[in-house]
N, C-alpha and C positions, 0 to 999 in steps of 0.2 A: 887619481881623484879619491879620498874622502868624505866621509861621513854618508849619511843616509842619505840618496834620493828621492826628492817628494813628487807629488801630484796632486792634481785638481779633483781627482775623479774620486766620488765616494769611496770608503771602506767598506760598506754593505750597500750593495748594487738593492738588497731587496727591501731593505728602510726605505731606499729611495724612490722604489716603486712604491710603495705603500701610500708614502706621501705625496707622489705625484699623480696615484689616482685621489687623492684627497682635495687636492687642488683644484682638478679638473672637476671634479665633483662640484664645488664650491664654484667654479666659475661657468659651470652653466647656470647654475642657482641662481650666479648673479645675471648675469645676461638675462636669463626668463624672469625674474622678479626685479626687473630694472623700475617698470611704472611703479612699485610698492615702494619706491624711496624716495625719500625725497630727490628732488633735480639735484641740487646743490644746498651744501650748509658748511656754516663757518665752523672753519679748526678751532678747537679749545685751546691752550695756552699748551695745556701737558702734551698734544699732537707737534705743534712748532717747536716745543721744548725736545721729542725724542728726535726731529727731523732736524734737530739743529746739533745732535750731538757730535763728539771728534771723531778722529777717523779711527774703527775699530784696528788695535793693536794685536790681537788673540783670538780664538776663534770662538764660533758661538754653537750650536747644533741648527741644522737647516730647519727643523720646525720650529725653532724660536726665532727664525729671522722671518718665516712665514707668518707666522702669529703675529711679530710686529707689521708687517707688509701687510693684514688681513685688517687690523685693528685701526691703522694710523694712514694710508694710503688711499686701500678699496673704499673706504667709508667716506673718503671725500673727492670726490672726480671734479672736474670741471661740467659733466652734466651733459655733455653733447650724442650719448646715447640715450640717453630721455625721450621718450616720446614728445616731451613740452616743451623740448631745446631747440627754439628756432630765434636763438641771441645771434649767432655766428653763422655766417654760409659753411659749412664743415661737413658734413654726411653723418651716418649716426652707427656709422660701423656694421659688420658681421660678423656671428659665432667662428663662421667656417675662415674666414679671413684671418681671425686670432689664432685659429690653429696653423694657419702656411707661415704668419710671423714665426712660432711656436717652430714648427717643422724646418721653415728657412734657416731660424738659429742651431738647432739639432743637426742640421746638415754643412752648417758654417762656412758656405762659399762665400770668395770673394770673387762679386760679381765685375771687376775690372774689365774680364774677360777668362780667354782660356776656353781652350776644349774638355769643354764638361759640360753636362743636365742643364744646368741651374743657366749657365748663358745663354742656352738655347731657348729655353722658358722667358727668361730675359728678353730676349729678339722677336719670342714670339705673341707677347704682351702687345709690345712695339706695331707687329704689323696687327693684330686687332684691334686697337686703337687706330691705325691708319686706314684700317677696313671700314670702322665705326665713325669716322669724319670723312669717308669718301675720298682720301687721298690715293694716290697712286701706288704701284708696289713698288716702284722705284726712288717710292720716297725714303728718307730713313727718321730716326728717331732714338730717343733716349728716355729710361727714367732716371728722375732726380725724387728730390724732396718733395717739392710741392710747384702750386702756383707761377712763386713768386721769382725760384730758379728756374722753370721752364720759359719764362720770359726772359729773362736774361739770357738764357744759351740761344732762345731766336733771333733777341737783340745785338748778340754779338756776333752773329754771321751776318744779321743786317749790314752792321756796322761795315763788318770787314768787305762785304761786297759790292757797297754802295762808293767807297770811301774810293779817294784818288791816291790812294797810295797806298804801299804794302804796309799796314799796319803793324800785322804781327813780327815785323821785323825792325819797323823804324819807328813806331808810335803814331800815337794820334797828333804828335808836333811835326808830323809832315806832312800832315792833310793842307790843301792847298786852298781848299776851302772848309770852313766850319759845318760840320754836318745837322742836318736839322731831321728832328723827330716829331709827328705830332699825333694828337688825341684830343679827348673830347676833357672837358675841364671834369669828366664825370669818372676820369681815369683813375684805374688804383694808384696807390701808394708808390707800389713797388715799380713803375717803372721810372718813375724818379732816381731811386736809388740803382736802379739799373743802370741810366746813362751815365750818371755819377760814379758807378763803379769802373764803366766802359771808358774812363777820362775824358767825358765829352761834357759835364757839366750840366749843370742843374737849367742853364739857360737854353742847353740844346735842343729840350723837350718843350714843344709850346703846345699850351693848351686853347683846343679850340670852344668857342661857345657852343653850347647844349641848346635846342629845342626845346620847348615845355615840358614834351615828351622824352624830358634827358636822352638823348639819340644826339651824334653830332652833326652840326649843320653843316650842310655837303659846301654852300656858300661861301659859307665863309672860312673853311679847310681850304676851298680851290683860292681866295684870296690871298690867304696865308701864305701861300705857296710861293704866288707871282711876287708876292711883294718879298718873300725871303730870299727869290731866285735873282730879284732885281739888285737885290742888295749887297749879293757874294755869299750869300751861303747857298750850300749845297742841301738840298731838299732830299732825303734820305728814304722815310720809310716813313708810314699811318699808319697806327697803333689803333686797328680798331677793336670795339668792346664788344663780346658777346655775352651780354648777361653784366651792366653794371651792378657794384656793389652798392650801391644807395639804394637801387631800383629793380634793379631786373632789364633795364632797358639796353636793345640788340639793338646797335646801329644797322644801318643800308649797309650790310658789307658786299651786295653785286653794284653797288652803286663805286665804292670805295674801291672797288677791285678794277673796276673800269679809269677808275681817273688815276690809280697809283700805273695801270698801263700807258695811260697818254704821256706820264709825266716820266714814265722810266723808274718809278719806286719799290721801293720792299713792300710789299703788302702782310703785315703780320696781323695776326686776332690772339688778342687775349681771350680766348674761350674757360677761362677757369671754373664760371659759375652757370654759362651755356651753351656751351660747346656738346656734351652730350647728349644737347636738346636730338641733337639729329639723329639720334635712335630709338627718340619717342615716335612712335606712327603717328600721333592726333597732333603734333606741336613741330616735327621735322622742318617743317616750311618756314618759321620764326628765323632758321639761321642759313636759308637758301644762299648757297655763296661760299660758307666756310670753307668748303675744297677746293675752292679757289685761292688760298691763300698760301704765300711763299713759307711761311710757318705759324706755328699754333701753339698755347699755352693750354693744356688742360689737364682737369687733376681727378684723377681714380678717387681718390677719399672724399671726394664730395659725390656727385651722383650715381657713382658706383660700389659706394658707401665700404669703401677701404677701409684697414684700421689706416692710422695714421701710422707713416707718412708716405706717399707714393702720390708725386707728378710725373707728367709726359710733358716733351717738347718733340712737335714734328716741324720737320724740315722739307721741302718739296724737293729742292736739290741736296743729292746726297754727297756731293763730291766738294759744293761750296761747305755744308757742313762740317765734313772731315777736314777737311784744309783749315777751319778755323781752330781746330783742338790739338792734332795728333803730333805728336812727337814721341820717335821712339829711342829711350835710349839705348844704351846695348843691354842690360839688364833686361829689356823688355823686346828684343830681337824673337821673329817668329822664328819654329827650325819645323823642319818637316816632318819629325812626328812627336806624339805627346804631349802633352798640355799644354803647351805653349804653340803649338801644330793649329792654332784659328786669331782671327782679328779681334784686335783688342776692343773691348767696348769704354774703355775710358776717352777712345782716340776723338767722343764724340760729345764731350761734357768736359767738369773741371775735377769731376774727384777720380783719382786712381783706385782709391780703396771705394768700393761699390757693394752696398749691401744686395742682400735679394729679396728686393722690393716685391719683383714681378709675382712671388708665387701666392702671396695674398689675393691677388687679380684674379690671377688666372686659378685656381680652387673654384672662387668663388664666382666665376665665370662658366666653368666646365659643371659647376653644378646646378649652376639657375637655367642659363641662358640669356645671351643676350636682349631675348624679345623680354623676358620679366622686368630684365634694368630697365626698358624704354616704356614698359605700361608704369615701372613705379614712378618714373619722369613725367607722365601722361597725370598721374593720381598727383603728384606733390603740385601740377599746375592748377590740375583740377579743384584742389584743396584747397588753393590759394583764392581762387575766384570765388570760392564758397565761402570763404572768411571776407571779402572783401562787401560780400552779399547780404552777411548777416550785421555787419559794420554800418552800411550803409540803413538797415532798416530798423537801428538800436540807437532811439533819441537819448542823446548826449552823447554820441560817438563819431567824427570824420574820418570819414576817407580823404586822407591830403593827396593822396598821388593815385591815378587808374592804375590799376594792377596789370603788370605786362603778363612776366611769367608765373614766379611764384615767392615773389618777395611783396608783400604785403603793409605800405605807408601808410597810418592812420593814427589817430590819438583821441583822447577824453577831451570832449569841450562842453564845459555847460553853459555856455552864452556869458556875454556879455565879463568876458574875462581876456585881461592885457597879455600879450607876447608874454609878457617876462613872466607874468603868474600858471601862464600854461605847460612853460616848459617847466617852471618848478611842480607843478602837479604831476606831470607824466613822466617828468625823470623819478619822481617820490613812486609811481606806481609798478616802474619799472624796479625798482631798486627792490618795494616790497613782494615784489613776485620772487627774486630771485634768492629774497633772504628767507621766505618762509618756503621755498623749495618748488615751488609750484609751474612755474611756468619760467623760464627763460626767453626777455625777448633785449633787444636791443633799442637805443636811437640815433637818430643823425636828425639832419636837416636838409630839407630840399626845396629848394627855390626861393632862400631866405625863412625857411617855415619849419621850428623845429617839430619831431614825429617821433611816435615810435613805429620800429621794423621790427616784422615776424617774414623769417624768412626761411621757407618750409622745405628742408631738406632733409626730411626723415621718414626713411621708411614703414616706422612705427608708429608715427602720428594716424591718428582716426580722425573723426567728423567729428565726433562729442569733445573731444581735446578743444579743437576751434571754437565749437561753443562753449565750453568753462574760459578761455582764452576772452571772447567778448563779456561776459556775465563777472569774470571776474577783473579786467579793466574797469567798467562801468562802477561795480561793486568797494573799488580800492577810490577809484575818484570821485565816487558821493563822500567817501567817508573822509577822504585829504578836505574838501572842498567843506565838508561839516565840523570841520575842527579849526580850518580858515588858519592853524598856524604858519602855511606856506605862502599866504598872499602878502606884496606888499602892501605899504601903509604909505 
């Protein structure tokens, strides 16, 4: 072998400390003087311009790439630790949670598995989560990314165990009947893309009609059923919602749970936005039933205010679970001592390579307590009924939707103004919150009725927030509505 060998690792371990306490410095800064910035604001041209340049060929010194990292990045977030960032259901993060990312990268496991710290941490994420929805200990579990992969990973043991035929071996073209999926029409996104990924087709999920109270109708699920069973398909699994994303609204899941028994079904809940509900003491009883469920989707980074990114998917049977993922090849052969001496945790998900999600959790677990997460659960419903109180009592303001949990429908109406003019004012008031930094909220529409949604999953949000939040809706749609250039003609 010739010439010099290199490395990664500094030349002066003690530049590097210097600058690494500089960093840290500056990022508590930023964290405690988060309200002092704005929410959000647009990149200048010369920001898109540094972030668009080629890939560096030579090296640069680490404070100069800090300095650009400080100048061109921190200074523009997406906003969702803001106190007035209630656009996205997301959670709004923690200090101590940025340090276990920090420290999980420092200690650089791959969470696959293996006999080591960090898997153990790993598994024991898993059964606190299992603890915190009342699941069994012979349940098991996984973290993923988020959401929208812990639905998937329940949906694909659904599959495989609902299904007449050995899937993982012979596909879903030997299913002897077409398997059917259902939910409420008020379902996420993502499990659309889920069956579609599962090759069962975009047809295999039917959506059922919603109640006023967007909740799905138990009615007309149990008709769905008969009439899909009469027809040759195979009636699989109810996708029920814990905490829709329009709304906030928690189906009947002891109801849903009862008839996925008569019918022989998968009972899953997508809990991603309330499924935690169950560790609030004042609000617990909103999702009575969820540990009744064959599996669960819920996500750390929203009510447990993770950084981003850590989901959970629990499984009630651990053994249909494994059987859906695990293969080992020899490479990945256990032996009886040494690292490779424990069960692999990829056997129960789809990635081999496994970050260490779990130690942001669990820090930040061992340092609050779980009762704190479920009063801040308790305060973010609370919060929501307070905004929906002051909405209601501020003429030129509706409440379009009753407030379940803590997602909060309502909009600027000053009488005697068309659909089409109302959305274009409330999307304009929307749009100018978000560009003069102020508040982040979102819209959708519900029940044919466009709105905007404040949907309050931050630990940081106060009471005075919700009132600038009403004062300044009100405040932006006198003045759209006083310049009249958004009405038609």
């Amino acid at each position: 072998m010739s010439g010099l060998e290199e490395t990664l690792d500094p030349q002066d371990w003690e530049a590097l400390r210097a600058l690494s306490h500089r960093i840290i410095d500056e990022a508590i800064e930023y964290t405690r003087d988060v309200r002092d910035r704005p929410l959000w604001q647009a990149m200048p041209k010369e920001v898109r311009e540094v972030l668009n340049s080629p890939l560096p060929q030579d090296p640069k010194p680490l404070d100069e790439v800090y300095d650009l990292l400080s100048k061109n990045v921190m200074a523009y977030p997406m906003g969702n630790t803001h106190p007035r960032f209630w656009m996205w259901y997301m959670g709004s993060s923690n200090f101590t949670g940025a340090l276990g990312d920090f420290l999980a990268a420092v200690q650089g496991s791959n969470l696959g598995g293996g006999n080591h710290a960090a898997s153990l941490v790993d598994q024991q994420v898993v059964d606190w989560c299992k603890q915190m929805l009342g699941f069994p200990e012979t349940a098991s579990g996984t973290l993923v990314s988020g959401g929208s992969m812990a639905n998937i990973i329940g949906l694909t043991v659904a599959r495989n165990q609902m299904a007449d035929a050995d899937v993982r071996t012979e596909g879903v073209g030997a299913l002897d009947r077409p398997l059917r999926f259902y939910g409420s029409d008020q379902l996420h996104s993502c499990h659309q893309i889920a069956v579609e990924s599962l090759g069962l087709g975009s047809k295999s999920l039917r959506k059922i009609r919603s109640h006023p109270d967007c909740t799905i109708d138990i009615e007309s699920l149990k008709f769905a059923i008969t009439e899909d069973r009469a027809a040759g398909f195979n009636p699989a699994c109810v996708i029920a919602t814990a905490g829709t994303v329009n709304t906030g609204a928690i189906d009947d899941l002891q109801a849903i749970k009862a008839l996925c028994q008569r019918e022989n079904m998968w009972f899953h809940v997508d809990g991603c936005i309330g499924a935690l509900i169950a560790i609030a003491p004042g609000n617990k009883s909103r999702v009575s039933g969820i540990e009744l469920a064959d599996s669960i989707a819920l996500d750390p980074h929203k009510w447990l205010h993770a950084p981003f990114e850590v989901g959970c998917a629990l499984i009630r049977d651990r053994d249909a679970h494994y059987g859906a993922f695990t293969l080992t090849p020899e490479f990945l052969e256990m032996t009886e001592r040494g690292i490779a001496s424990a069960h692999w945790l990829h056997d129960f998900g789809l990635q081999t390579s496994r970050g260490f999600r779990a130690l942001k959790v669990w820090m930040a677990l061992q340092e609050h307590g779980v009762q704190k997460f479920g009063r801040l659960i308790d305060q973010n419903i609370a919060q929501a009924h307070y905004l929906s109180e002051l909405i209601c009592k501020t003429a030129g303001l509706e409440l379009t939707m009753e407030t379940s949990i803590n997602i909060v429908c309502y909009r600027f109406d000053p009488g005697q103004t068309s659909e089409e003019d109302l959305k274009r004012i409330n999307t304009e008031i929307m749009l100018q919150m978000q560009e003069t930094g102020v508040a982040a909220i979102s819209d959708t529409t519900v029940h044919g009725r466009h709105c905007l949604r404040a949907a309050i999953n931050n630990h940081r949000t106060v009471a005075t927030d919700l009132a600038f939040l009403v004062s300044e809706t009100l405040r932006l749609g006198n003045a759209i509505v006083n310049a009249s250039s958004l009405f038609s003609h």
